[in-house]
C-alpha positions in Angstrom: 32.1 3.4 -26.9 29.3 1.5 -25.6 28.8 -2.6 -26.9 26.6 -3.0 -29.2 24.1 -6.1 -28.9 24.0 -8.6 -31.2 20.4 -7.7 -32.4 21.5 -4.1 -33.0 24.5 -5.8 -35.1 22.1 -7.6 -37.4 19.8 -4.7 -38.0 23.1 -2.1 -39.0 24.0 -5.0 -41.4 21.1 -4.5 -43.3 21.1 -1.3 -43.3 24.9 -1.2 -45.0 24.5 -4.1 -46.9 20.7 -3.7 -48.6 22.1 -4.8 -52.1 22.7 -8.3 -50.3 19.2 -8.8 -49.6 17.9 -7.3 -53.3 21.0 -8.2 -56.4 19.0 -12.3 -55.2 15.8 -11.1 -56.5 16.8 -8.8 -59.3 18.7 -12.0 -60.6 15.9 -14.1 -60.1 13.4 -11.6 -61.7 16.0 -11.9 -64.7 16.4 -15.3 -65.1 12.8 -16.0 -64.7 11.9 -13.2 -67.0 14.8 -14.2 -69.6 14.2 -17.8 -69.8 11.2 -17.8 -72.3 12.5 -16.5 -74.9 16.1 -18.2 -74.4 13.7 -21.8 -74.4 12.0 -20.5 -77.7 14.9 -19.6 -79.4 17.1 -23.2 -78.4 13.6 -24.5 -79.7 14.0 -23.2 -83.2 17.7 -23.5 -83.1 17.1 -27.3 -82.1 14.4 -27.8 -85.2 17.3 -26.9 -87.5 18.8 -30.3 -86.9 22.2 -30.8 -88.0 24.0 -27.8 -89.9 22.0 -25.8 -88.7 22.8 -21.8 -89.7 24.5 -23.7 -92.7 21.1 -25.2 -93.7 19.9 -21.9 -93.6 22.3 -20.3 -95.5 22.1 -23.0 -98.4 18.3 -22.7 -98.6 18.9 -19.3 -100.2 18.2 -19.5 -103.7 19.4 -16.1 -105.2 23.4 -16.1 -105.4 23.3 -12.4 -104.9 21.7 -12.5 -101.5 23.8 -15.4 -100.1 26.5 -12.4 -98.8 23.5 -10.4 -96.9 22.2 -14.1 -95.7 25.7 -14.7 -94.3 26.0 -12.0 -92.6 22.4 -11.9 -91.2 22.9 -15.8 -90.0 26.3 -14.8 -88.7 24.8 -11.7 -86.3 22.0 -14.3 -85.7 24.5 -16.8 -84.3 26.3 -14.2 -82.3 23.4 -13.0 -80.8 22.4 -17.2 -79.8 25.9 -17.5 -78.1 25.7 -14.2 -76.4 22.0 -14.9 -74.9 23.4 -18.2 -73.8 26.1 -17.0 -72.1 24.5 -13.9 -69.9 22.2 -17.1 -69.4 25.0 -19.1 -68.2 26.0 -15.7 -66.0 23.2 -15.1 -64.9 22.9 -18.6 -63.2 26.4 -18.1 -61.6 25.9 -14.8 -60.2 22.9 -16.4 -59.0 24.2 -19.3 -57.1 26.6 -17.1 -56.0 24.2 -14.9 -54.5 22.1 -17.9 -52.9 25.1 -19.6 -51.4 26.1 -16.0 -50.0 22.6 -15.4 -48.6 22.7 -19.1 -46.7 25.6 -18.3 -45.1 24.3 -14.8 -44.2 21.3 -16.3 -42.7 23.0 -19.0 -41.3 25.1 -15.8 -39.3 21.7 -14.1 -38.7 20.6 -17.2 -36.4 23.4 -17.3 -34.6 23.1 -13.7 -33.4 19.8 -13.9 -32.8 20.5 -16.9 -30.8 23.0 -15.0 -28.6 20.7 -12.1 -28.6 18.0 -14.5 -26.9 20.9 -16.0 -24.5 22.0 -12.1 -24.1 18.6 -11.4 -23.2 18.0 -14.1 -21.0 21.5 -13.2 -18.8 20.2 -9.5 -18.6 16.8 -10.7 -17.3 18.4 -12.8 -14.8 21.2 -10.1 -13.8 18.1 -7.8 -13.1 16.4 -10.0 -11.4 19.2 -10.9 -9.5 19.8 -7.3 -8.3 16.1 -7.0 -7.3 16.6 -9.5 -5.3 19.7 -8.2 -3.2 17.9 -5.0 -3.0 15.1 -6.4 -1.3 17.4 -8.6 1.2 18.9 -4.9 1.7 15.8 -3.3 2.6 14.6 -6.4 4.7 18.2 -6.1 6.2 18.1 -3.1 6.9 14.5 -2.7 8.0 15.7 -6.0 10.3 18.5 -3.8 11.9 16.9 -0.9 12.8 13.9 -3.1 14.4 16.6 -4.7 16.7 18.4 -1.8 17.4 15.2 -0.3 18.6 15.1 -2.9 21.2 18.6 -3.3 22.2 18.1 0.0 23.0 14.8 -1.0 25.1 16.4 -3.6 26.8 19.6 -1.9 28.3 17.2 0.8 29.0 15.4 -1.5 31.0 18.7 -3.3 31.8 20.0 -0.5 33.6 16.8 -0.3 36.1 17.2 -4.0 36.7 20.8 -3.8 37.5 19.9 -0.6 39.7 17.8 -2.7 41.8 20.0 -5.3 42.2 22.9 -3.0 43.4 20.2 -1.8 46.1 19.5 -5.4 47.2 22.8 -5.9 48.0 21.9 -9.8 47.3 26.6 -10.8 47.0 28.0 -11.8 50.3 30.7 -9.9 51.8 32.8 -12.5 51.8 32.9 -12.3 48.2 36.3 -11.4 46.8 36.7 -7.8 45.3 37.0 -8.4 41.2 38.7 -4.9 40.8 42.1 -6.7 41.3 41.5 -9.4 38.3 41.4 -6.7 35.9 43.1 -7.7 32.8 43.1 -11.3 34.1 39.4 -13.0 34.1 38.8 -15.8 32.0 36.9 -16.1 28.9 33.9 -16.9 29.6 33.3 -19.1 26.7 35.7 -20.7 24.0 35.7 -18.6 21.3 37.2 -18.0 17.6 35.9 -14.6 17.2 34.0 -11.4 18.9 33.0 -8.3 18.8 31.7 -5.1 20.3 27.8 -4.6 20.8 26.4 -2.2 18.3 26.0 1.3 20.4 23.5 3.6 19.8 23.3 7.4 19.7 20.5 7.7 22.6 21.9 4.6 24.2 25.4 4.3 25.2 24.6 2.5 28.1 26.9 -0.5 27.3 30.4 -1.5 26.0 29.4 -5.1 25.8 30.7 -8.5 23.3 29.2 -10.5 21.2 30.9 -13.4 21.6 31.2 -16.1 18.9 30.7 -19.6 19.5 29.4 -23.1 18.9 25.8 -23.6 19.6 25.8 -25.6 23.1 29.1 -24.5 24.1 29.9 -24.1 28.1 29.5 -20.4 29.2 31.6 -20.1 32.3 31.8 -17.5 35.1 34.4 -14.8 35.1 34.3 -14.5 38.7 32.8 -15.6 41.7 29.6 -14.5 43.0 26.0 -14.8 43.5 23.3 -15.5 41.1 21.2 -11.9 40.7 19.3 -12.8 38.0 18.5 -16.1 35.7 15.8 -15.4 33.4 14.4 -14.7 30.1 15.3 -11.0 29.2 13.8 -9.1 26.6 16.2 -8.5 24.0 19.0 -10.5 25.4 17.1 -13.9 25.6 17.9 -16.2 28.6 20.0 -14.1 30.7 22.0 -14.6 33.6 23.5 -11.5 36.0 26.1 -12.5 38.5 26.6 -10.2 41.3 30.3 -9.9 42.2 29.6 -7.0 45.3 30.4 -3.6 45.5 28.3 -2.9 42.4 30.0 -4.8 39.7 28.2 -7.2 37.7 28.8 -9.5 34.6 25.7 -10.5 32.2 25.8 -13.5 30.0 22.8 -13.0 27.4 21.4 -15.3 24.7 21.8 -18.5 26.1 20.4 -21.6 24.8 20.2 -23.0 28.2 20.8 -22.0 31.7 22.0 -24.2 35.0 22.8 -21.1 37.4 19.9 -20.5 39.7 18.6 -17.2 40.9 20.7 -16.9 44.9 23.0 -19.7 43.9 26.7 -18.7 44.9 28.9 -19.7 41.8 32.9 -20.0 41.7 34.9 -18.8 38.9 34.7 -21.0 35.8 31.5 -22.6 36.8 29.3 -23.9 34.5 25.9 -20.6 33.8 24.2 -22.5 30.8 24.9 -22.3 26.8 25.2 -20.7 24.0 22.1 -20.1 22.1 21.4 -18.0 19.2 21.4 -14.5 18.8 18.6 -12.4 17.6 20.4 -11.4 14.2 20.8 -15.8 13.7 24.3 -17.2 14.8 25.2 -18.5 17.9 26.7 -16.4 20.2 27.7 -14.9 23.7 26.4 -11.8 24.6 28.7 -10.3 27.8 28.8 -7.4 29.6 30.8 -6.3 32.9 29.5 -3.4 35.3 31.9 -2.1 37.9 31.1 0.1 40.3 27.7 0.4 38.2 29.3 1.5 35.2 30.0 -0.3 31.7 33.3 -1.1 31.0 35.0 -2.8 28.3 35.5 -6.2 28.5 38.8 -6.9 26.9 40.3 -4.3 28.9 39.5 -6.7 32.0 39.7 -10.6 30.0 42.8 -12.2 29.5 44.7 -11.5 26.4 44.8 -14.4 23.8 
């Protein structure tokens, strides 16, 4: 069974209880229409003085009609108690009724009171909900604008990273990273990560998003030469590090870089920070391409 408001509460007690609201006024009607004639009659009953009915019944002169007075006064002074009486009744069952009314009303306010406050809460509670629905669709509007260009930028990501394998631009000296696999660093202290959102049209990268402190050192895996420090579309400042033979790794969303473009770099040297990403926290976006292919990064990171 559905909860019934407090409003709806007040309006169904009416409706049972309409004699609540009317028996006041009938009894008022009565009193007021009743206490002429009870102030007329006390007024002649009053004028009598002391003895009263007796006076009245010795003022008879004719000894026969003293039995018909005495009766008559006796019905006269029956009928004086009994209006004085339902008077007296009637004022009870009236204060009754007003001290029953005050507390009625007194209950009437206080559900219309927490009808107001009920009110309130539900306007609130809607408004509330309005709210979240919009952050939702702003959300959600949000997520599909960035996926659009995550998908963009490994698009154009891809052709970079083509070029750069063409260029040829890591040493030969530079030692193979194929062996490390399963054993290169972290390249950033971290509490958390995940994997990079994939698309349907895009699978072009198994990459982490890496979570860390604003400002924290991002590190390189492995050694290598500096392919690439620049702002990226879609992944910020990014920095490509060339480890030969076609493998890569990408550190993205940095809040500042201190690799160079050409500049050889040795394992765990410093790249830059960690800036923000494009959805708001801080973090690390990294990617490894070997033998121009994405690969998982956990499957070639140290486990913690």
């Amino acid at each position: 069974m559905a909860p019934t408001s407090p409003l709806h509460r007040i309006r169904t007690d009416r409706c049972r209880h309409p004699e609540l609201f009317w028996d006041h006024r009938d009894l008022e009607r009565q009193e007021s229409s009743g206490r002429p004639e009870l102030k007329s009659r006390l007024v002649d009953v009053y004028k009598l003085g002391q003895g009263r009915y007796l006076r009245l019944l010795l003022s008879t002169t004719d000894i026969r009609q003293v039995g018909q007075a005495a009766r008559t006064l006796s019905a006269l002074a029956k009928l004086d108690h009994d209006r004085i009486i339902s008077r007296q009744q009637t004022l009870d069952q009236l204060k009754r009724a007003r001290v029953t009314l005050e507390e009625r009303r007194r209950r009437l306010e206080a559900l219309k009171l927490q009808t107001e406050r009920a009110e309130a809460a539900l306007a609130r509670s809607a408004q509330t909900r309005n709210d979240l629905v919009h952050d939702i669709d702003t959300r959600r509007d949000l997520n599909a604008q960035l996926v659009g260009e995550l998908q963009s930028a490994q698009q154009k990501l891809q052709l970079t990273l083509r070029d750069l394998a063409n260029g040829g631009a890591a040493e030969a000296s530079t030692l193979p990273i194929r062996p490390f696999r399963g054993d290169l660093d972290w390249p950033v202290t971290t509490t958390a990560n995940r994997r990079s959102s994939r698309t349907a049209s895009s699978p072009l990268s198994s990459g982490l998003e890496i979570s860390a402190a604003e400002g924290a050192s991002v590190t390189a895996v492995h050694e290598g030469v500096v392919a690439f420090a620049d702002t990226f579309g879609g992944f910020g400042n990014l920095v490509i590090v060339d480890h030969g033979g076609q493998s890569f790794s990408l550190y993205g969303n940095l809040l500042e870089m201190s690799a160079t473009k050409g500049a050889r770099v040795e394992r765990g040297q410093a790249l830059g920070t960690v800036g923000p990403a494009p959805a708001g926290p801080p973090e690390l976006h990294f990617e490894l391409r070997i033998d121009g292919q994405s690969v998982d990064p956990l499957q070639w990171l140290r486990r913690r």
